[in-house]
N, C-alpha and C positions, 0 to 999 in steps of 0.2 A: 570525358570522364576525368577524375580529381582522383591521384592518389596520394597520400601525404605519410608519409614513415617518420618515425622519431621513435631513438634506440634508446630502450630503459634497458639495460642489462643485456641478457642475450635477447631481449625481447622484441621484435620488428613489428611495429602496427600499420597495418597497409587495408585501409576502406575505400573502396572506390563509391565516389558521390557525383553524383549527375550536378547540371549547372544551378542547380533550385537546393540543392543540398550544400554546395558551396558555397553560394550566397548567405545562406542563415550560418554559417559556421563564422564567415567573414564576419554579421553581424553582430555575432556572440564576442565573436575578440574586440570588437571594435565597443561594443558593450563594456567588455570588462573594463577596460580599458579607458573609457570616457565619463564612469559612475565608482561611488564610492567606496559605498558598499552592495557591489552585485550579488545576487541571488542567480545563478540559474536552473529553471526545472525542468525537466525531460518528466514527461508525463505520456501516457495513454492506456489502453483497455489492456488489461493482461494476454500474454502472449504475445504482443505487439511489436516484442523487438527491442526494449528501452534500454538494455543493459548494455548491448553492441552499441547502440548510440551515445549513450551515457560517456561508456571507456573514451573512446574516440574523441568526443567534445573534452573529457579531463584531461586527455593529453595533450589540446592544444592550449588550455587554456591555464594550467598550474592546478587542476580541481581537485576536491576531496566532496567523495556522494556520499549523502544521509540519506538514508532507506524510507520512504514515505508509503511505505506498507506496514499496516498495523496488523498484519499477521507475523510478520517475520523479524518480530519484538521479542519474542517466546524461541527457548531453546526446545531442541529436540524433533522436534515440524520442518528441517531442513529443505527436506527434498517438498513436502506439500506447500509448504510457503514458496520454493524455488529460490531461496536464499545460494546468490553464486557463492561457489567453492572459494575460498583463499586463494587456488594455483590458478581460476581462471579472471583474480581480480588485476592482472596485468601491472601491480606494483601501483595501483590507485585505493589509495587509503579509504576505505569503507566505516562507516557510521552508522550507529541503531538497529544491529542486525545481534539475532539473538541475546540480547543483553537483559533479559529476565526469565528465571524458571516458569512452566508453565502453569505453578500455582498461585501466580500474582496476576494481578486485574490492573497493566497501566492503563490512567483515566487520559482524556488529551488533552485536559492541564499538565498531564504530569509530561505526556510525550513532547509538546509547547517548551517545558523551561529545558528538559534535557537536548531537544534538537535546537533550538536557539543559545544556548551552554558550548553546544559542539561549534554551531557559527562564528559564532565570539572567537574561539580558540583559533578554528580555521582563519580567521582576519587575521589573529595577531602571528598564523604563521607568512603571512603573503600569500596564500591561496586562493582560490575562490571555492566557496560553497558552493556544491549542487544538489536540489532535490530529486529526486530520481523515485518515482516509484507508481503506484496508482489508487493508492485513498484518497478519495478527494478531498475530506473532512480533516485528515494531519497537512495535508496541499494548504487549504484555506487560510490552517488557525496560525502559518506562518507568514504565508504571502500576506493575505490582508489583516492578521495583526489580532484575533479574535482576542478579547476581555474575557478569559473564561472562567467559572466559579471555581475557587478551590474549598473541597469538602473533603472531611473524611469520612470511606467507605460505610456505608451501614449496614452490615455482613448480614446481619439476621433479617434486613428486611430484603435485599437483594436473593436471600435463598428463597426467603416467602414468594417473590416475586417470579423468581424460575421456577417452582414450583405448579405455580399457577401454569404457568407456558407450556410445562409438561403436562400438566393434567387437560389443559382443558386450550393448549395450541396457541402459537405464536397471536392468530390473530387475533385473540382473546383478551392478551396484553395489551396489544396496540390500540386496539379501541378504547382500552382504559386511559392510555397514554392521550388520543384525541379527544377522552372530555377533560382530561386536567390540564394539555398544555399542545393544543390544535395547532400553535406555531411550531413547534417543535416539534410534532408527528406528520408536517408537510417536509420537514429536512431528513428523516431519518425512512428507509425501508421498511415495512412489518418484520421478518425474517433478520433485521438486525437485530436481533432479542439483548443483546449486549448493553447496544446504543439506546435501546427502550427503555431498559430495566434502569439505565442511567438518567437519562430524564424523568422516569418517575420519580425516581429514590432523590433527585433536588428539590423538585414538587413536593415532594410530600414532609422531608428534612427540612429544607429553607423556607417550605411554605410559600414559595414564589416559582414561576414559572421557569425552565431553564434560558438563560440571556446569553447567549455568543453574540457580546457587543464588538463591533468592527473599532479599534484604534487606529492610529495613524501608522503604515507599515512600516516596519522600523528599514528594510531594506528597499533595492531599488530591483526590479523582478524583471526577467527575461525568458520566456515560458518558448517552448517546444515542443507538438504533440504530433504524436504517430496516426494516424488515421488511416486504419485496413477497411477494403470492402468488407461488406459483414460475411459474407460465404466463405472467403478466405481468412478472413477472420477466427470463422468458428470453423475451420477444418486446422488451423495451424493451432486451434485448443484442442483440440481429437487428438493431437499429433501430440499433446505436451503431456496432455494425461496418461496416452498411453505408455511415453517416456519415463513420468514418473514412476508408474508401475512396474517398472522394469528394472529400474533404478534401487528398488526398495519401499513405496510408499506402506505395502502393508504390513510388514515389519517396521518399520517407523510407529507408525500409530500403534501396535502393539506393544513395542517399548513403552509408551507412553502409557498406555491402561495397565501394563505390569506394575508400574512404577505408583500401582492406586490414585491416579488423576482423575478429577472427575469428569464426565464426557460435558459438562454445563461449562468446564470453564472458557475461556476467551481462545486459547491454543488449541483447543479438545471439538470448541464447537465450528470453528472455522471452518471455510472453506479447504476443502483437499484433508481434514480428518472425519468429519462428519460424517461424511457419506460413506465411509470403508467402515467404518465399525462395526452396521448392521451384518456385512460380510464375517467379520470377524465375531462376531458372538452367534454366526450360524442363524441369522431370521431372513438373512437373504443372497441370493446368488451375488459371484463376482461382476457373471455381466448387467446385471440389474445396477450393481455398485458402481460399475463403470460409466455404464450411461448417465447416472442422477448426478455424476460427478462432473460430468461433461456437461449435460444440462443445465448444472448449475453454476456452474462457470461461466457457459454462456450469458445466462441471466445476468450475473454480475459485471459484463465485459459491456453488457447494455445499459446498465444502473452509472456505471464510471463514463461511457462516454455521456450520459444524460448529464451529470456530473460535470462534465467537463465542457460541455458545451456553456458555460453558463461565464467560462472566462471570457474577457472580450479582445485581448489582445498574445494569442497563444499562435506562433507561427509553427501553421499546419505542413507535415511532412509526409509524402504519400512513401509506399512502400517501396515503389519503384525512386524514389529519389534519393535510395540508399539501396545500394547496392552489394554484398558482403564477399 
């Protein structure tokens, strides 16, 4: 076993890593250290663990983490985004976390220039950047460089367009999305109704199909992923939701519908508010709420590793190879 301390205030970090966990940590310093501008990403399926690894890698390595979850962009969804606290960020400078009300719509053009903005700054302090989170789609448009359309929103047809979704169900939309632009409704979920109503609303605006063209990456990229059996997996997401619940999550989402939010927007419909609402306006029990919550998490914990599999150089970490 490896344990490594290094004192930030009163603070003592002590992980103990098996020899396959110390070997990738070596590879990371030796990474930074030998490339210009490094990139490191701590990636896998939610629940996975990535924040404990995350800290740990920042401390050896000088890092500041930009948050590569496009829920926890939006304030107020603390606990259902799982956004760490400030007291348990261990004095490592955090990026892109709650940094818009929940009644704006960031596109991931816009998420692209502000988390490459924070890079930039992180360079010119001698840091290293880390991506840390589990979208795969904010993952991509950094590492490999995506060309992405910058439009401005077109509010009234985006309402028309949810509209639809609710009358007449997500997958209603998404078939419309597959006869106007079938490359792009192979990249996106049906149930991403967000990421849908965004590639229609370019289609039908720019009159051209949506293009995430790959550029040359502007960094040099060192990827890390978590990989749980899937039973343990989906019992350590039972375990988080139920956490959350206890934490606050229904009050959270409450705050947020007092505050007249619409339940359509991007914060409202995500994962970990969605499913409590029904609870909350009395159409359905808690444990009904609980379970679709858990369900659907799972669902999404299988979409991101599908997601993730698609990288071809991402050194895999099993659970036992970290130790806490």
């Amino acid at each position: 076993m490896f344990c490594q301390g290094q004192i930030f205030g009163l603070y003592y970090l002590c992980l103990k890593i098996t020899k396959k966990g110390m070997y990738i940590l070596e590879e990371v310093k030796n990474f930074v250290k030998s490339h210009k501008k490094p990139l490191i990403v701590v990636l896998g399926p939610t629940a996975s663990g990535k924040t404990d690894l995350s800290l740990h890698i920042a401390h050896a390595i000088n890092g500041e983490i930009i948050s590569t979850d496009s829920r926890q962009l939006y304030k107020g969804l603390e606990i259902g985004s799982d956004i760490i606290p400030e007291e348990k960020r261990e004095g490592v400078p955090h990026h892109m976390l709650g940094i818009s009300e929940p009644k704006n719509t960031i596109t991931l053009a816009e998420y692209q220039d502000m988390a490459n903005a924070e890079i930039k700054k992180i360079f010119k302090r001698k840091n290293v950047p880390m991506l840390v989170g589990g979208t795969g789609l904010y993952i991509s448009a950094i590492t490999e460089g995506y060309k992405l359309p910058r439009m401005q929103p077109d509010a009234k047809l985006r309402e028309r367009l949810k509209k639809q979704a609710e009358k007449h169900g997500n997958k209603y939309l998404y078939k419309k999305l597959q006869k106007l632009d079938p490359v792009a409704a192979k990249k996106i979920h049906q149930n991403n109704i967000i990421y849908v109503i965004r590639a229609i609303e370019i289609n039908m605006v720019k009159k051209e199909n949506k293009k995430d063209k790959k550029i040359d990456p502007k960094y040099d990229v060192f990827m890390i992923g978590i990989d749980w059996p899937r039973e343990k997996l989906y019992e350590r997401i039972g375990l988080r939701v139920d956490n959350q619940l206890k934490r606050g999550l229904i009050n959270e989402v409450k705050d947020l519908l007092k505050k007249g939010y619409n339940d359509t927007l991007p914060a409202i419909s995500s994962l970990g508010a969605k499913e409590i609402i029904p609870y909350i306006k009395g159409k359905s029990s808690l444990e009904e709420c609980t379970e679709l919550l858990k369900k659907n998490t799972r669902n999404y914990a299988k979409r991101q590793m599908t997601w993730f599999r698609r990288y071809k150089n991402i050194k895999w970490l099993k659970p036992e190879d970290i130790i806490k």
